[in-house]
ROMI-447546 format. One line per 2 residues: for each residue x negated, y, z of C-alpha. Coordinates in nm, 2 decimals. Layout:
! residues N
X Y Z | ...
This chain:
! residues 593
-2.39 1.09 -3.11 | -2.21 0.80 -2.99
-1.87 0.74 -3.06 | -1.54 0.57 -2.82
-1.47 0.29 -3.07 | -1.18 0.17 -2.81
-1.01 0.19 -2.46 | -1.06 0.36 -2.20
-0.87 0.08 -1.98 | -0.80 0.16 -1.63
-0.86 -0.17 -1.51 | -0.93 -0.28 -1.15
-0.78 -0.02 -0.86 | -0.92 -0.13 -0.56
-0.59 -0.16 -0.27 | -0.78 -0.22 0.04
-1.02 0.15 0.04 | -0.81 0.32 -0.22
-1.16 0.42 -0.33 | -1.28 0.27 -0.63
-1.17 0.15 -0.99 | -1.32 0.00 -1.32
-1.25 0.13 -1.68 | -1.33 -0.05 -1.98
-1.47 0.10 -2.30 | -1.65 -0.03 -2.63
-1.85 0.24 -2.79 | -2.02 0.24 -3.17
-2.39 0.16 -3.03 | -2.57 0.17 -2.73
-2.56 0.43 -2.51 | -2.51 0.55 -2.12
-2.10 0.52 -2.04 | -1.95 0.79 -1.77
-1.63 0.84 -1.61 | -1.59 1.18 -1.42
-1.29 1.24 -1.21 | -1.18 1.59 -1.15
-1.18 1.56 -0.76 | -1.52 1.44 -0.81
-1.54 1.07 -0.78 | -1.70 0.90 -1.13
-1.97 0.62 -1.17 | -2.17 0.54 -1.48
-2.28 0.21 -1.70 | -2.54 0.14 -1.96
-2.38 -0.05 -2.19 | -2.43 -0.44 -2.34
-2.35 -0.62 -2.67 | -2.19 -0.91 -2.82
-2.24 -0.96 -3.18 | -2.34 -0.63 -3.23
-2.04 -0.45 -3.03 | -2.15 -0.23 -2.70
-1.90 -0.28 -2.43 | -1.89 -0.11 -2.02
-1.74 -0.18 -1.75 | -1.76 0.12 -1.52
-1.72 0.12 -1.17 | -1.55 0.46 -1.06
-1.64 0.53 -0.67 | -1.61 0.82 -0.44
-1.21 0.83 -0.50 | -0.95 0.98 -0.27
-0.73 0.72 -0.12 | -0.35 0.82 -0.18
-0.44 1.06 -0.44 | -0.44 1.11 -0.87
-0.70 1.25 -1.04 | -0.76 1.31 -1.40
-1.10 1.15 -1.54 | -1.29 1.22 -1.87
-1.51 0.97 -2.04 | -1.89 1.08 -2.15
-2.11 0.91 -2.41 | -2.46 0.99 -2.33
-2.36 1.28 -2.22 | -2.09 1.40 -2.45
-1.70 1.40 -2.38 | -1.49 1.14 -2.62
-1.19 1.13 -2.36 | -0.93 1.24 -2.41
-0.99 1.36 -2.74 | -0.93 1.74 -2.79
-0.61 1.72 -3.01 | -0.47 1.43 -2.77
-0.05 1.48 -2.74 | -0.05 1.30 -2.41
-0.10 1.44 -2.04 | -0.47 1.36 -1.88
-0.52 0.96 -1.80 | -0.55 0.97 -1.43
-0.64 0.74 -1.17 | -0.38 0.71 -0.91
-0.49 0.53 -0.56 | -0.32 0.41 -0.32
-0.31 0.54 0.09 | -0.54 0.38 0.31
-0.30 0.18 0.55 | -0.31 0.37 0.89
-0.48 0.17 1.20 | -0.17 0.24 1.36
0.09 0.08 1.09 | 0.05 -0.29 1.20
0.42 -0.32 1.32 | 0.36 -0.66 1.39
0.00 -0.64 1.64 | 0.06 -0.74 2.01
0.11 -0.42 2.21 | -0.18 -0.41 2.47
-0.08 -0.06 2.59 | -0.05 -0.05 2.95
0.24 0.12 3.15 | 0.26 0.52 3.10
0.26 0.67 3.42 | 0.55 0.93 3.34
0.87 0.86 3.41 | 1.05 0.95 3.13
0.83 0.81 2.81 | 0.82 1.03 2.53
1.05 0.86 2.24 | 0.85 0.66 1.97
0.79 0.85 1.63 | 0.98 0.70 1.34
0.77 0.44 1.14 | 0.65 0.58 0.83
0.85 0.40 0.54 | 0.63 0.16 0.38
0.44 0.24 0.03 | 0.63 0.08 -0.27
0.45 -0.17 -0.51 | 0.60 -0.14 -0.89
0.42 -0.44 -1.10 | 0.56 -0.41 -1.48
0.54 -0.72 -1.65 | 0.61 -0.90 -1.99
0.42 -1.09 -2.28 | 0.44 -1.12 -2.64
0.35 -0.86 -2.81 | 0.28 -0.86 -3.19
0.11 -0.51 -3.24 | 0.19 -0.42 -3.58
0.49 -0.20 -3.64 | 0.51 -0.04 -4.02
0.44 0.26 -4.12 | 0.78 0.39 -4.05
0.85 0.23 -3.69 | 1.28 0.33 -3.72
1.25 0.04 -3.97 | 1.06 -0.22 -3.77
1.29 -0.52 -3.81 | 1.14 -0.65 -3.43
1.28 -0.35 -3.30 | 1.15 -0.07 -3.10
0.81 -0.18 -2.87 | 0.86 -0.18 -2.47
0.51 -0.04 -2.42 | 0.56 0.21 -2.69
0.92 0.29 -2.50 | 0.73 0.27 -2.21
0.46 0.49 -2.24 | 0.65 0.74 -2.41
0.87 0.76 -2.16 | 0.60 0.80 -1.89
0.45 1.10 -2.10 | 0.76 1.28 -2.21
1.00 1.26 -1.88 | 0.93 1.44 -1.56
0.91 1.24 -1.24 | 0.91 0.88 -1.43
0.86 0.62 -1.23 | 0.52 0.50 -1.36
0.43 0.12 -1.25 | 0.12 0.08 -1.00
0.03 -0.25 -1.22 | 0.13 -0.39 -1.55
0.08 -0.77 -1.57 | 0.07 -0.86 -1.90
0.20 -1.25 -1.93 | -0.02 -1.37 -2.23
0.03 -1.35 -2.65 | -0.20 -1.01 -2.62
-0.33 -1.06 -2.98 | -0.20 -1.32 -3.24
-0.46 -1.49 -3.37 | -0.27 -1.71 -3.55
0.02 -1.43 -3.70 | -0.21 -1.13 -3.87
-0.03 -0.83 -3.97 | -0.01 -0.72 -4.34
-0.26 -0.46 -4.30 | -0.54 -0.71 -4.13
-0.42 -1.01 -4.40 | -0.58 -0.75 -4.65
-0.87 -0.70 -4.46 | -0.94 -1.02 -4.44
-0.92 -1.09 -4.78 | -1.16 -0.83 -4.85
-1.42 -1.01 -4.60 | -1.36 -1.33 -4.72
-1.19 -1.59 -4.91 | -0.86 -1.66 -4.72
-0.79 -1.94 -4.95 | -0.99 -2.17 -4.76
-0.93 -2.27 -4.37 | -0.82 -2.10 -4.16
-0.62 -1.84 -4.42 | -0.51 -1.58 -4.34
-0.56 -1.62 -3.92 | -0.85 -1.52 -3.76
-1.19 -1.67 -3.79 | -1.49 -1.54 -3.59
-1.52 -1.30 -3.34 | -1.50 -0.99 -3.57
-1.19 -1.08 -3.64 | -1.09 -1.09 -3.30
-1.18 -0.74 -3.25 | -0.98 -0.62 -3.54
-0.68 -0.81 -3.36 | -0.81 -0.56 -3.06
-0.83 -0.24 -3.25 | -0.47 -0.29 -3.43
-0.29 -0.38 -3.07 | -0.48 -0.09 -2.80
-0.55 0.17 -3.09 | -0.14 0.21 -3.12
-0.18 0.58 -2.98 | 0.11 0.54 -2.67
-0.07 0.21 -2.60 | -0.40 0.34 -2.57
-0.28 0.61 -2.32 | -0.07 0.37 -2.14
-0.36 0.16 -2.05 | -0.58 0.43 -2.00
-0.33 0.54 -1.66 | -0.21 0.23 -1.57
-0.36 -0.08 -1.40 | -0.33 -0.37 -1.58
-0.33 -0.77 -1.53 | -0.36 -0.99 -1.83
-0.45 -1.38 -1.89 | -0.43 -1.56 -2.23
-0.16 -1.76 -2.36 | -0.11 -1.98 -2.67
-0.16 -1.76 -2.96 | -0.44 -1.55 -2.82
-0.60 -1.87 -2.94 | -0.32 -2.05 -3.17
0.02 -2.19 -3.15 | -0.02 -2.51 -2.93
-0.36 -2.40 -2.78 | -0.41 -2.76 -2.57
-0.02 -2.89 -2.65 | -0.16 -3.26 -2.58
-0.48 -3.51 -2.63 | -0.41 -3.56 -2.97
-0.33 -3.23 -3.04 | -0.69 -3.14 -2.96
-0.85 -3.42 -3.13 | -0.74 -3.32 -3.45
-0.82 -2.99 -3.41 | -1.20 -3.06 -3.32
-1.16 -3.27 -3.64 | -1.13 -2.94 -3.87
-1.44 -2.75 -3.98 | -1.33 -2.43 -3.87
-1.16 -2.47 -3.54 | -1.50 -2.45 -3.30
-1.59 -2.10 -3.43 | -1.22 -1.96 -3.37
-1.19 -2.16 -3.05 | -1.53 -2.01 -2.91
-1.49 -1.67 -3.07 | -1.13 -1.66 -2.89
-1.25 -1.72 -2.56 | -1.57 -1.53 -2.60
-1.34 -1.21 -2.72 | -1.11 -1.30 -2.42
-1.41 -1.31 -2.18 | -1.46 -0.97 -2.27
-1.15 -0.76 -2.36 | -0.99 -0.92 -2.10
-1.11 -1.13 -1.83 | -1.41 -0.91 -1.70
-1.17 -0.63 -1.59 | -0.91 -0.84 -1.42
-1.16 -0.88 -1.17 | -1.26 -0.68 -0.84
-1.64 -0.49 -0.82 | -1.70 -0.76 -0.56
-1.63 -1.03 -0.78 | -1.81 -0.87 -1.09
-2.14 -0.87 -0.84 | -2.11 -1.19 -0.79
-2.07 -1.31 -1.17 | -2.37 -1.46 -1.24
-2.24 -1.46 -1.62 | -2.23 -1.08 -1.65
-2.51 -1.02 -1.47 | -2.71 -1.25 -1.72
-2.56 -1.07 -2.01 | -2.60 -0.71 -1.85
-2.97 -0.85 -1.81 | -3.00 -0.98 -2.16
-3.31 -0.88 -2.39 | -3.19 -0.54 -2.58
-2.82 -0.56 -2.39 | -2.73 -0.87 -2.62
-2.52 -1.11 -2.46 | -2.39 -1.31 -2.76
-2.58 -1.62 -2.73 | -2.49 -1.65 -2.35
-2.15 -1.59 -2.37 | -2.12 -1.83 -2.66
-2.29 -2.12 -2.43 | -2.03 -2.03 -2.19
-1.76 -2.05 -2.42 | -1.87 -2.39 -2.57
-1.93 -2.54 -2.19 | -1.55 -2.37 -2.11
-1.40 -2.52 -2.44 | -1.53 -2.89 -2.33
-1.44 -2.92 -1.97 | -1.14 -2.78 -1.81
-1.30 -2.69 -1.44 | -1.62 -2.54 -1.60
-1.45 -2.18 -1.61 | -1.19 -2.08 -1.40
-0.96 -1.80 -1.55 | -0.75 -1.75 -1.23
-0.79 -1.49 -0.99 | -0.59 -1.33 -0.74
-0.52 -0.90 -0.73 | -0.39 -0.81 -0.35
-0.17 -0.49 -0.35 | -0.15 -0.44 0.01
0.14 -0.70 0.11 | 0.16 -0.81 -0.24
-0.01 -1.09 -0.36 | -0.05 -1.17 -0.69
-0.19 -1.50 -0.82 | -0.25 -1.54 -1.23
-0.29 -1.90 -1.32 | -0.44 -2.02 -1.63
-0.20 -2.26 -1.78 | -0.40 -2.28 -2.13
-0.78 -2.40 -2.07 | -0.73 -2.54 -1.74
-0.49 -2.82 -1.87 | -0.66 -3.17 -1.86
-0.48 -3.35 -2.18 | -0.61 -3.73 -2.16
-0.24 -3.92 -2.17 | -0.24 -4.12 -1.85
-0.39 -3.81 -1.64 | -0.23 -3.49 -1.80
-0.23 -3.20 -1.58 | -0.11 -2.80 -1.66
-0.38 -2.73 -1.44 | -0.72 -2.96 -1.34
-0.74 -3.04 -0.96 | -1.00 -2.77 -0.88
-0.75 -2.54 -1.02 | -0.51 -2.65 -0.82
-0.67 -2.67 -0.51 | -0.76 -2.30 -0.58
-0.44 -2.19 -0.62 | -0.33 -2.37 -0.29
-0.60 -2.21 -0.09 | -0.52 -1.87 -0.20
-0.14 -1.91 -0.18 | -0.19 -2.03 0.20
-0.48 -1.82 0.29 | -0.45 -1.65 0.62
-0.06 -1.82 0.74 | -0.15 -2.06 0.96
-0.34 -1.82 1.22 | -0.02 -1.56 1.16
0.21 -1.83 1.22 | 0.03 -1.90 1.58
0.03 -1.57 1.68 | 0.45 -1.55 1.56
0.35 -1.27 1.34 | 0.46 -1.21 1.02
0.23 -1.34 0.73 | -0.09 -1.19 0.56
0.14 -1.06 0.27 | 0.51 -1.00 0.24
0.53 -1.10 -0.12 | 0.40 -1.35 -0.32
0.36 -1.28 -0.72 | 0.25 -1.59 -0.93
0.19 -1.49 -1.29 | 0.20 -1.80 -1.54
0.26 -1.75 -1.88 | 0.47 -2.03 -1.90
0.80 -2.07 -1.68 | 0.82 -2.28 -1.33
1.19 -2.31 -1.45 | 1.34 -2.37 -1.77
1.68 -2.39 -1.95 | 1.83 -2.74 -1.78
1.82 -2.92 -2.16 | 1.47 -2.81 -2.24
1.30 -2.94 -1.94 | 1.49 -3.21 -1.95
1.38 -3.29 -2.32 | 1.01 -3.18 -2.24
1.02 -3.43 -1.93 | 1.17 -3.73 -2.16
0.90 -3.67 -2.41 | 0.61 -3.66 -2.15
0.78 -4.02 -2.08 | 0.81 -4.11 -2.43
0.46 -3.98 -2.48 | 0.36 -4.18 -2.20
0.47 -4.51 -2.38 | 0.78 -4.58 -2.17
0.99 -4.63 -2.49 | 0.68 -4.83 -2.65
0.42 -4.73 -2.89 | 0.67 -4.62 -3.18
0.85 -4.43 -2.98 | 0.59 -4.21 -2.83
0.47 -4.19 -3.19 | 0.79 -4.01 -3.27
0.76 -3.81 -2.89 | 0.43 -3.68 -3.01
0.51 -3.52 -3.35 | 0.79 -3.37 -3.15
0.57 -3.22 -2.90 | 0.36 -3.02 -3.17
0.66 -2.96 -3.38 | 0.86 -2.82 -3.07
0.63 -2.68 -2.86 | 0.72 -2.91 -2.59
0.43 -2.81 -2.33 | 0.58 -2.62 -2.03
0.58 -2.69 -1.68 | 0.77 -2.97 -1.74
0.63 -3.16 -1.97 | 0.33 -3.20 -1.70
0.56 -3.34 -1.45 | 0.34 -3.40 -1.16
0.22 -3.03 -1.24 | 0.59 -2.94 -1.16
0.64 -3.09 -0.87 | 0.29 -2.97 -0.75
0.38 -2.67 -0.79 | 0.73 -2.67 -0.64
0.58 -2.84 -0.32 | 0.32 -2.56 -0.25
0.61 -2.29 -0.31 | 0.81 -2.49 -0.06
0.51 -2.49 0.20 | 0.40 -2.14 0.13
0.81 -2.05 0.14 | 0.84 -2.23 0.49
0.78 -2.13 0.86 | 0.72 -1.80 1.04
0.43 -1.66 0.84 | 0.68 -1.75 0.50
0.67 -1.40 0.29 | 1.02 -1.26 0.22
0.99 -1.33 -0.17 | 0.79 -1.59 -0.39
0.85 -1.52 -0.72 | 0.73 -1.71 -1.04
0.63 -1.45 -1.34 | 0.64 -1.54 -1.68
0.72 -1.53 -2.06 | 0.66 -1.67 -2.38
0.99 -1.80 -2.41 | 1.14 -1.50 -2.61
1.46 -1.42 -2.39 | 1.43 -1.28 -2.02
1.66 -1.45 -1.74 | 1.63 -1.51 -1.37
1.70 -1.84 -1.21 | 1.70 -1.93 -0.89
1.64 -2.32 -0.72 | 1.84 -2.53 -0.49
1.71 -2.61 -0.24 | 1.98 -2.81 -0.07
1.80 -3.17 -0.16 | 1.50 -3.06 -0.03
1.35 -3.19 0.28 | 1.24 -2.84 0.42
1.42 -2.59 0.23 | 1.18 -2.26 0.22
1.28 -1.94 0.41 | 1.17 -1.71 0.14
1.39 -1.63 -0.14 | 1.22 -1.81 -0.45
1.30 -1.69 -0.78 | 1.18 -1.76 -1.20
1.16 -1.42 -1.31 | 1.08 -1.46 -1.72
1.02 -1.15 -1.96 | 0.96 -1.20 -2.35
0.92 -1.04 -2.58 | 0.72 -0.67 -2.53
0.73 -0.70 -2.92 | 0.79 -1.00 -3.13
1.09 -1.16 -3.38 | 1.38 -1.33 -3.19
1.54 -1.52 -3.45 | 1.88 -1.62 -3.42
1.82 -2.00 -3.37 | 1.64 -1.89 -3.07
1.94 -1.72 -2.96 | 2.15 -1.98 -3.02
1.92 -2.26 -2.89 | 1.86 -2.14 -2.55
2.24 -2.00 -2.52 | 2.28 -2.34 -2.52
1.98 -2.47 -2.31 | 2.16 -2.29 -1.99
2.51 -2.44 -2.12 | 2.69 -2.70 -1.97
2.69 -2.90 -2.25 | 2.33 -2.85 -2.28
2.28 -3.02 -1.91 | 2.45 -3.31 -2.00
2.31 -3.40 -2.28 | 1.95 -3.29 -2.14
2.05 -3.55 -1.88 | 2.11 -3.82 -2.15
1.73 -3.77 -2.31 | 1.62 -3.82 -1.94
1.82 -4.14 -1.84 | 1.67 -4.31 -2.23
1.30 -4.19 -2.10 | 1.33 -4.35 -1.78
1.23 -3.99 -1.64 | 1.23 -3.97 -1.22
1.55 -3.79 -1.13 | 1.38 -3.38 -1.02
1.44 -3.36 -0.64 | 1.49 -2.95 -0.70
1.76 -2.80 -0.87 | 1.82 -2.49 -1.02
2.09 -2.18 -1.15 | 2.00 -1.97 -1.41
2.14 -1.61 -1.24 | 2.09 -1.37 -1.50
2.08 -1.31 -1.89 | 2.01 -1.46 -2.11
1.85 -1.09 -2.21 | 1.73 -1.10 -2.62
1.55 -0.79 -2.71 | 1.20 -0.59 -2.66
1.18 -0.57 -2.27 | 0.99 -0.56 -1.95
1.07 -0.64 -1.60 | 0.99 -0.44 -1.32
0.95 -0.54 -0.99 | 0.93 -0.28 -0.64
0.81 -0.44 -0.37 | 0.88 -0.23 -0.06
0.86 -0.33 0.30 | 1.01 -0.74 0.28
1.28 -0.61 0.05 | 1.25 -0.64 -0.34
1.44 -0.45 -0.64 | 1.41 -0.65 -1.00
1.47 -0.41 -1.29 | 1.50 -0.52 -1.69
1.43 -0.26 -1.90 | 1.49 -0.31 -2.30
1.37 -0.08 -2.61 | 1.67 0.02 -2.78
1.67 0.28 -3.06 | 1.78 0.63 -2.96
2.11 0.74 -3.09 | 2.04 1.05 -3.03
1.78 1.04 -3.34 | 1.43 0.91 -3.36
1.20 0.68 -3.15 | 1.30 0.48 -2.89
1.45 0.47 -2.54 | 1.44 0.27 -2.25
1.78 0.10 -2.12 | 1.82 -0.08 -1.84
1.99 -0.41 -1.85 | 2.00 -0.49 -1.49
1.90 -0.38 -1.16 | 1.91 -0.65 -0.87
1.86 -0.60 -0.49 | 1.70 -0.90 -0.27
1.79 -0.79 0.09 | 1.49 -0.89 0.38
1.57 -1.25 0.49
């Protein structure tokens, strides 16, 4: 009989039907994968391997727009979800409604004249459907045994799903958006250190991290096995890309960064098993049934001899590894009027010195045709846009603490050679030392970004909110630019909304130092290491608006109508005794307009 080895993940809820879905499983060896819903929607999946692990992705059809229905997963036939002694309510898919024919507020009214005299009055507009996206990154997903002692501190998505299980009328997100750092590749728990000194000689490079693919699944199993987590993803959406140490610290910090990497004898197999493991934890179910027919990649490996994909994906990972604009990791989710944009800011960088990019022009030119998609036949017809509110995920923030973008700029500079060859020496082992590879540290990335935020932000068809999601930076704060120096200032209200961590040390240095990034003090002399790099003064400025929040957290953003609400959640311990609790730490309005 085969066995559920891990997931289900409710991945992919389709927004424009309200119809279909996707759900993730791996199972112990090949076999026929089900999902059946109880108001009778389902769909089915044989399923494929890589190096010798069966994975399906099943599309789920035949759904109830506006509804929730509880689903069970079959293994050739047999039930393994839930499992019969589960403590948790039914996963369930939740759709959304269908958008009525007659909801389009903003269509030109070609009704002619009523003949009565005294026209019947209008029935109220139906209040428009909320959109709650959850969002954070950073989570290390290996509490102790006795989680009240967990010196990170309680986990949000623990918190979270707890709180979604145990508490009546919840609010339960309609997304989560995880913001990268889903697996540390580079930071193994105690428990998986011992396992991999049992499989091999951790001794020799690289340790105690992760070296091949099987390793990457362990990483898998310790972080969606946690029991709340398992359930959590099983019955909500979810939205993830890759950051840093899904790979390692530094993944792509610079040119020579990467050339001494591909120097070591062990860094091709991590760097190929972590984007092959990506590819398929990951990556396949951020994407739409439309866009998974179109793959040519999965089909191949779907098609495979005997369901074995390895040797394909590993191709693909090698051809992704070597050029930036062979893959592209980006994709956009639609929620309705919310549009959500995730932007690879790890293997899309292109690192050569004189050309360094965050993201390589086909990237970028990607992003900028999906950002302005649709506005400029809505801004003819003086209608509002094709979405209200515009979500772009990057795992690293738009908009920094003034003194560390000011530092990262001046050692782009200094990197650059515009302090000479000693000098950018110095700016290089600073880089790697100080992870000094953000937004701004690819200055003309920066700017290119700001400028299509601007444009999108501008004119009738601007949505009512553009804001920037991210994380890795440990704290959570919202800032909010300036745009008095800009030639067109955007109508939308722009904000940097940054979350971290879910679950991960902040050590005190880390308080301190970015207490002081956002001080005053910190700005000027961030300033100084600008004027000795020759650095361009930025033409945007910005105010930090909120925190700095330390802690276990997650932002939530509802999305209703062209009005916003930003909540931030942290995982406190409950006085009350035991586990944790949820408390929020703000709650912010953005009016329309």
């Amino acid at each position: 009989m085969a066995g559920l080895r891990l997931g289900p993940l409710l991945r992919h809820v389709d927004w424009e039907t309200g119809t279909s879905a996707t759900v993730w499983i791996e199972a112990d060896r090949p076999c026929e994968a089900e999902v059946r819903c109880a108001d009778g929607a389902g769909g089915a999946a044989r399923t494929w391997s890589v190096a010798g692990h069966h994975y399906a992705l099943i599309p789920v059809t035949g759904l109830c727009p506006g509804g929730e229905t509880a689903y069970r997963v079959l293994l050739d036939g047999e039930q393994v979800w839930p499992p019969p002694d589960s403590r948790f309510p039914d996963s369930t898919i939740r759709t959304p409604a269908r958008p009525s024919a007659d909801a389009d507020t903003d269509a030109p009214d070609t009704a002619t004249e009523p003949a009565a005299t005294e026209p019947a009055a209008p029935a109220p507009a139906p209040a428009p459907a909320a959109v709650r996206v959850a969002f954070g990154s950073c989570r290390w997903a290996a509490p102790p045994a006795d989680a009240s002692a967990d010196p990170m501190g309680p986990d949000a998505l623990d918190t979270l799903a707890h709180t979604l299980a145990h508490t009546p009328g919840a609010e339960r997100p309609d997304v989560l958006v995880l913001l990268g750092d889903q697996v540390y590749a580079d930071e193994t728990s105690e428990e998986t250190r011992r396992w991999l000194a049992a499989r091999r000689d951790v001794t020799q490079p690289p340790w105690q991290q992760v070296a091949d693919y099987e390793e990457y699944t362990r990483l898998y199993y310790e972080s969606w096995l946690d029991p709340e987590v398992r359930w959590l993803l099983s019955t909500v959406p979810s939205c993830m890309i890759f950051d840093d140490h899904d790979v390692i610290d530094d993944w792509n910090t610079s040119e020579a960064w990467q050339r001494e990497m591909r120097a070591t004898p062990w860094w091709r197999e991590r760097i190929l098993s972590g984007l092959m493991s990506y590819w398929v934890h990951q990556h396949l179910g951020n994407l739409s049934p439309a866009e998974l027919a179109a793959d040519e990649l999965y089909a191949a490996v779907r098609a495979a001899p005997e369901g074995d994909g390895t040797d394909l994906l590993r191709e693909f990972a090698a051809r992704a590894d070597a050029d930036p604009t062979y893959a592209r990791w980006s994709y956009r989710r639609d929620f309705g009027r919310v549009r959500l944009l995730m932007v690879d800011t790890r293997a899309a960088r292109v690192l050569e010195e004189g050309a360094r990019a965050m993201v390589a022009e086909p990237e970028l030119a990607w992003l900028r045709e999906q950002a302005l998609e649709g506005t400029d036949s809505y801004a003819t017809s003086g209608r509002t846009g094709p979405y209200d509110h515009l979500l772009i995920g990057t795992s690293l923030p738009w908009l920094l603490p003034h003194f560390v973008h000011d530092v990262e700029a001046w050692n782009a500079a200094v990197c650059r050679g515009k302090r000479g060859p000693r000098w950018a020496r110095i700016a290089e082992d600073l880089r790697q030392r100080g992870d000094l590879e953000h937004w701004a540290a690819f200055p003309a990335s920066f700017d290119a970004l700001t400028e299509l935020i601007a444009k999108v932000g501008g004119g009738p068809a601007a949505p009512a909110t553009i804001s920037v999601l991210s994380g890795d930076v440990h704290h959570a704060y919202v800032a909010e630019p300036d745009w008095s120096r800009w030639p067109q200032p955007p109508d939308s209200q722009v904000r940097q909304l940054t979350c971290s961590p879910v679950h991960n040390r902040t050590y005190a240095s880390i308080r301190l130092g970015f207490r002081f990034g956002w001080s005053r003090a910190g700005r000027r002399l961030g300033r100084a290491f600008a004027r000795h790099g020759r650095v361009t003064p930025n033409r945007l400025d910005w105010r930090k608006t909120g925190g700095p929040w330390f802690g276990n957290q997650l932002m939530t953003l509802t999305l209703r109508g062209r009005s916003a609400r930003l909540r931030l959640d942290q995982a406190r311990p409950d006085p009350s005794g035991g586990g944790a609790r949820l408390v929020t730490a703000l709650e912010a309005d953005w009016p329309e307009g």
